[in-house]
C-alpha positions as CSV (number, residue, x, y, z in Angstrom):
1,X,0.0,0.0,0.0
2,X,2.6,2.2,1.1
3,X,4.5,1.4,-2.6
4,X,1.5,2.6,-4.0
5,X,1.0,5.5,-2.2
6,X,4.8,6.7,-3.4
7,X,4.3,5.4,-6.6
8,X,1.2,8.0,-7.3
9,X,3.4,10.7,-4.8
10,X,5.9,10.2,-7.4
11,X,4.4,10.5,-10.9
12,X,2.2,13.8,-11.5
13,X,-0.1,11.7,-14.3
14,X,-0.8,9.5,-11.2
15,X,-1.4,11.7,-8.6
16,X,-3.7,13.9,-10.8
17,X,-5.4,10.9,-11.9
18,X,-5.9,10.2,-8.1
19,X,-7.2,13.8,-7.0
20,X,-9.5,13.2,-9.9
21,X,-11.0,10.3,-8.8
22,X,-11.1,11.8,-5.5
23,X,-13.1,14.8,-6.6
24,X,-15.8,12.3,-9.1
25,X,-15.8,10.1,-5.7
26,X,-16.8,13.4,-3.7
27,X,-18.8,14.9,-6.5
28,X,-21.0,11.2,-7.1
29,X,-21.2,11.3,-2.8
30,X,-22.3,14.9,-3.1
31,X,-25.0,14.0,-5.8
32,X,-26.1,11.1,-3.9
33,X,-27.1,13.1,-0.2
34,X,-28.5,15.7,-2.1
35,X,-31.1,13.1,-3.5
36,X,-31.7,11.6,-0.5
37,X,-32.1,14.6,1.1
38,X,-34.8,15.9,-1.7
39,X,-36.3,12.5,-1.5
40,X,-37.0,12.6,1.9
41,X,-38.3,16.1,1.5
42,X,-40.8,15.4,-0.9
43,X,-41.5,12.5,1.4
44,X,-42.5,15.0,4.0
45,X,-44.6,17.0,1.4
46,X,-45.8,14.1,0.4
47,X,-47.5,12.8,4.0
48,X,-48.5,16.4,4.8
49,X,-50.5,16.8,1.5
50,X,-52.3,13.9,2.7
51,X,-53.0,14.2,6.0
52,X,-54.2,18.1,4.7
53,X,-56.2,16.2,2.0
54,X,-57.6,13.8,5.0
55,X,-58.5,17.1,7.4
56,X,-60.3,18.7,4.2
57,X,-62.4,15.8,3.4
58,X,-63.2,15.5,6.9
59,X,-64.3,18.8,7.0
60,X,-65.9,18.8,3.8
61,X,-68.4,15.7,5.1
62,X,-68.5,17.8,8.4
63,X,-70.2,21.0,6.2
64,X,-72.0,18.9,4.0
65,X,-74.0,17.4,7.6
66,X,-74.3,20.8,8.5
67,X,-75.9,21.8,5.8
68,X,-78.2,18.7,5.0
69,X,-79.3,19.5,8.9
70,X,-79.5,23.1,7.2
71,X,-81.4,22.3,4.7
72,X,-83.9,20.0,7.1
73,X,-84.8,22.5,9.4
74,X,-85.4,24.8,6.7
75,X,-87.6,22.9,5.0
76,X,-89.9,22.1,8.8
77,X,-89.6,25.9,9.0
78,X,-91.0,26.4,5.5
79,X,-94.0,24.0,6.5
80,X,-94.6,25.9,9.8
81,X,-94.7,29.1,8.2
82,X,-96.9,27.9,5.8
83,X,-99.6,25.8,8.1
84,X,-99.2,29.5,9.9
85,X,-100.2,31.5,6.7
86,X,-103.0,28.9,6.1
87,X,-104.1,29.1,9.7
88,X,-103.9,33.1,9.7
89,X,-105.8,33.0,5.9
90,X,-108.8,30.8,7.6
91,X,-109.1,32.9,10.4
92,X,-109.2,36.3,8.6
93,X,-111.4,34.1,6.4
94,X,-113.9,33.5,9.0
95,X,-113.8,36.9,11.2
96,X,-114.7,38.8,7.1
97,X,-117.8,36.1,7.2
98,X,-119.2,37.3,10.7
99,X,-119.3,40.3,9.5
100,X,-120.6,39.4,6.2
101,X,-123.6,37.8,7.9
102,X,-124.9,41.5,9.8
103,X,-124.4,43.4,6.6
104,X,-126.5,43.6,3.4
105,X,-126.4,41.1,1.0
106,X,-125.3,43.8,-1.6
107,X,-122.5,44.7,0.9
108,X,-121.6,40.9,1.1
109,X,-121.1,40.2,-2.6
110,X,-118.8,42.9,-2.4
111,X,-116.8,41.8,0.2
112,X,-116.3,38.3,-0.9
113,X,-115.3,39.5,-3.9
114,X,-112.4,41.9,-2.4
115,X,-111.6,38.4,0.1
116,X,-111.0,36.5,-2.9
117,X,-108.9,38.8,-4.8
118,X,-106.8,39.3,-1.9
119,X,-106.6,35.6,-1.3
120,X,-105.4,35.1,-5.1
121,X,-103.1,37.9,-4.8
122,X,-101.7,36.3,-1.6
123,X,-101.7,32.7,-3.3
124,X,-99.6,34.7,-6.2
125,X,-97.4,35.5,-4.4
126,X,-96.6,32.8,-2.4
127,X,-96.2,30.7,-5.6
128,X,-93.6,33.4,-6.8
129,X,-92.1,33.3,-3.2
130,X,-91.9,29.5,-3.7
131,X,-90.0,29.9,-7.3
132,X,-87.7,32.4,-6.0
133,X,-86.6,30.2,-3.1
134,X,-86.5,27.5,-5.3
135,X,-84.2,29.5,-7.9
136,X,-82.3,30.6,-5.3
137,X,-81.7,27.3,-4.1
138,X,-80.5,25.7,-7.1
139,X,-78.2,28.3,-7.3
140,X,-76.7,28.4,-4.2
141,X,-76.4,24.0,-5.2
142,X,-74.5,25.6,-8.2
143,X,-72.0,28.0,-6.7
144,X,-71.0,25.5,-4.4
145,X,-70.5,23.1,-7.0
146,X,-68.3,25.6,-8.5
147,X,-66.6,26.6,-5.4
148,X,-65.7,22.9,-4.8
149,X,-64.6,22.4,-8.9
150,X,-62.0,26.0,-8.5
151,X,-60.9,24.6,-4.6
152,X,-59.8,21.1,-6.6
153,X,-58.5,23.1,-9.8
154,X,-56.5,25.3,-7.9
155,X,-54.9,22.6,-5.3
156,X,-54.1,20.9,-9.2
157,X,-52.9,24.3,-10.3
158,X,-50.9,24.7,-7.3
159,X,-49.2,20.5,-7.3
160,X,-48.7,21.4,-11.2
161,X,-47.0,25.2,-10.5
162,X,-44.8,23.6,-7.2
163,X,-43.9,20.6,-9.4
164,X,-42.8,22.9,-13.0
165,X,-40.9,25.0,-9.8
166,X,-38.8,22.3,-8.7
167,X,-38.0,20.6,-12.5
168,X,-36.9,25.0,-12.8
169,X,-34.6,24.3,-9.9
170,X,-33.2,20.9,-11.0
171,X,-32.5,22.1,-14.6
């Protein structure tokens, strides 16, 4: 070993041959941490994104029970408010017909005619109430639709734009 070493001490072709190998030998053991080090980087990335990905979908099922319980109690209140109007309509209904009874008949004609135009007008209404809600509904269905198709794009655009980032940095 020792011969060896004088032998390359000796002869400059040798001994530059030797540094050289030295240096690729440092250079491939350079190259080789840095890619385990990256690896293991994106290895981190890697389990965050999911455990992120786990928490949003989590929290995704937890809005989505929210707002089916939401949508639920809506839909009682929309009865009770309704069997209330119906209620209210038959008792106005019924307090116009006591009167009706003690006035002239003339007098009564009139009136029911007035109760029913009011009742229409109400019953119009409601109905155009009942389309708006409805309209309203579907659109609110639609924007979170949307909301939920840009939230995906952009955590796509943003795994896309990260991964172009760090192809920029190995070139």
């Amino acid at each position: 070993m020792k011969d060896l070493i004088q032998k390359i001490g000796s002869d400059p072709t040798l001994m530059f041959a030797a540094a050289v190998a030295v240096v690729i030998l440092l250079f491939v053991l350079l190259v080789v941490i840095v890619a385990t080090m990256r690896v293991r980087g994106y290895r981190m990335r890697f389990e965050n994104l999911r455990i992120e990905t786990i928490e949003k979908s989590k929290r995704i099922e937890e809005l989505q029970t929210q707002l089916n319980a939401v949508s639920l109690k809506n839909a009682q209140y929309t009865q009770e408010l309704k069997q209330f109007g119906d209620v209210k309509e038959r008792l106005m209904a019924k307090e116009k017909e006591a009167e009706q009874l003690h006035e002239v008949l003339s007098q009564t004609k009139s009136e029911l005619s007035q109760t029913q135009a009011q009742l229409d007008a109400t019953k119009e209404r409601l109905e155009a109430l009942q389309e708006e809600h409805k309209a309203l509904q579907e659109r609110f269905e639609t924007v979170t639709e949307e909301n939920n198709k840009l939230r995906i794009n952009n955590a796509r655009l943003l795994t896309k734009l990260e991964s172009e980032a760090r192809m920029g940095k190995r070139t």
